[in-house]
C-alpha positions as CSV (number, residue, x, y, z in Angstrom):
1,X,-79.4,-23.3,-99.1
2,X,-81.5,-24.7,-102.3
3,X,-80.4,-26.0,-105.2
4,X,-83.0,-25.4,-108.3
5,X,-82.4,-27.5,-111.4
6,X,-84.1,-26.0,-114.3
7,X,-85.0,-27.1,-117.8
8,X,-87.5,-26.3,-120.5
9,X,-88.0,-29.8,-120.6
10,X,-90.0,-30.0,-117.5
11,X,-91.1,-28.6,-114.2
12,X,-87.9,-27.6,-111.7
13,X,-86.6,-30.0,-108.8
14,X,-85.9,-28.1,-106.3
15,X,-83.6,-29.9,-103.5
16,X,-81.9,-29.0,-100.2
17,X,-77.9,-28.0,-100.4
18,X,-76.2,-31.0,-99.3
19,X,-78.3,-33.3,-101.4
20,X,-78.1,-31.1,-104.6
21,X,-74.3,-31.2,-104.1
22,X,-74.3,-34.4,-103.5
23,X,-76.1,-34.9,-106.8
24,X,-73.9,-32.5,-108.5
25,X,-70.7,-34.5,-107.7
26,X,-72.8,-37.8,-108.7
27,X,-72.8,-36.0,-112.3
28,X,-69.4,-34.9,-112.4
29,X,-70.2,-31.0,-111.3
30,X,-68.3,-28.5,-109.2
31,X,-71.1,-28.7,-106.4
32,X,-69.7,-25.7,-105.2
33,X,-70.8,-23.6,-107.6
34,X,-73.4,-21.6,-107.4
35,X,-75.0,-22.2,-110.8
36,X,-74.1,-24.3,-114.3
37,X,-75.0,-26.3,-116.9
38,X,-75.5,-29.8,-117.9
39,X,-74.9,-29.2,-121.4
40,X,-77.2,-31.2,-124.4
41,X,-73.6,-33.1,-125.0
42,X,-73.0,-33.6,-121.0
43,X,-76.7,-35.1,-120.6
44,X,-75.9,-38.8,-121.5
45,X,-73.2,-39.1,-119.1
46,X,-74.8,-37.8,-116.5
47,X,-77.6,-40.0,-116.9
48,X,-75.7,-42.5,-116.8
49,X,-73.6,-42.0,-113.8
50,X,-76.6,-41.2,-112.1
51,X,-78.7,-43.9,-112.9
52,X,-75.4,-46.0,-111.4
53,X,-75.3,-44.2,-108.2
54,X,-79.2,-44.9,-107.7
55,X,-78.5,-48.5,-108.7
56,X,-75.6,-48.7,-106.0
57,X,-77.9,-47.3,-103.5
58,X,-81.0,-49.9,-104.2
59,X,-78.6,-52.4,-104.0
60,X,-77.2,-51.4,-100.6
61,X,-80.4,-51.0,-99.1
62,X,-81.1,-54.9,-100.7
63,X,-78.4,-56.0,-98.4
64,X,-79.2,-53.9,-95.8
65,X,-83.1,-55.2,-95.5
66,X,-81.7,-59.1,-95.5
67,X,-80.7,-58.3,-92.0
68,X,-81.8,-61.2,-89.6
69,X,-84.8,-60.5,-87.9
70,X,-84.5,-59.0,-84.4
71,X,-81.5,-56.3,-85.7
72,X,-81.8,-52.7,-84.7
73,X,-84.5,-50.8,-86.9
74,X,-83.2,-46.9,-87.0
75,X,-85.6,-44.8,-85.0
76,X,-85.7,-42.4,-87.8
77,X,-87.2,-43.7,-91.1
78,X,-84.8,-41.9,-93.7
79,X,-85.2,-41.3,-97.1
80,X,-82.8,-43.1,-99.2
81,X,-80.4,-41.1,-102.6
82,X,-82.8,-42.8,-105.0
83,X,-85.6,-41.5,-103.8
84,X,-84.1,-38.7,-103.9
85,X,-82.5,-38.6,-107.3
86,X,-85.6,-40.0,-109.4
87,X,-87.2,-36.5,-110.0
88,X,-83.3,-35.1,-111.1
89,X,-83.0,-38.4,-113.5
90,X,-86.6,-37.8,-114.7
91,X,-85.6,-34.1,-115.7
92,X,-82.4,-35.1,-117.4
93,X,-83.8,-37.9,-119.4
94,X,-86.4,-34.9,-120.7
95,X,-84.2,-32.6,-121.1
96,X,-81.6,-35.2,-123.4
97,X,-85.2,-36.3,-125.3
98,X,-86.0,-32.2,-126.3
99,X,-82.3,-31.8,-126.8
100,X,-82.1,-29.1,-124.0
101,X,-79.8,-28.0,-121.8
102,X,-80.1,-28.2,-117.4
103,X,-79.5,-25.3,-115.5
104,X,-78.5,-25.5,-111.8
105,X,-78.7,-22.0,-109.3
106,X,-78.4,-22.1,-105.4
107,X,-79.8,-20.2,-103.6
């Protein structure tokens, strides 16, 4: 499943189910639905609580990278929710400056 989030404001980020949900519950939104709105009036708190979550996630990954030196590195470089949820807080800061709405469809 895809989740495509969709404004006139800029181009669509398109993002893999569970991280879209994910996202989606970050801003307060059924992520089981299969398609909404962040309204114009909705846009500044989801902003917000999405600029917190990526904030919480940096701040983890601080304390995580002052392990000593000799700790177990993962086999698997992963890709942290920040990373991921730039492009989404990009498109919602956009979409609150043109005064548009965000659509969400999965798909």
């Amino acid at each position: 499943m895809l989740i495509t989030f969709k404004s006139e404001a800029d181009s669509d980020v398109i993002m893999f189910g569970t991280v879209g949900q994910h996202m989606l519950n970050v801003m307060g939104k059924d992520a089981l639905d299969v398609r909404g709105i962040v309204t114009v009036t909705q846009l500044p708190a989801a902003i917000a609580s999405l600029q917190s979550a990526i904030e919480a996630d940096r701040a983890s990954a601080r304390r995580r990278s002052g392990k000593e030196e000799g700790d177990a590195v993962p086999a698997e470089p992963s890709v942290s929710f920040a990373t991921r949820a730039v492009p989404l807080l990009t498109l919602l800061q956009r979409a609150e400056r043109d005064k548009v709405a965000v659509i969400w469809e999965s798909t």
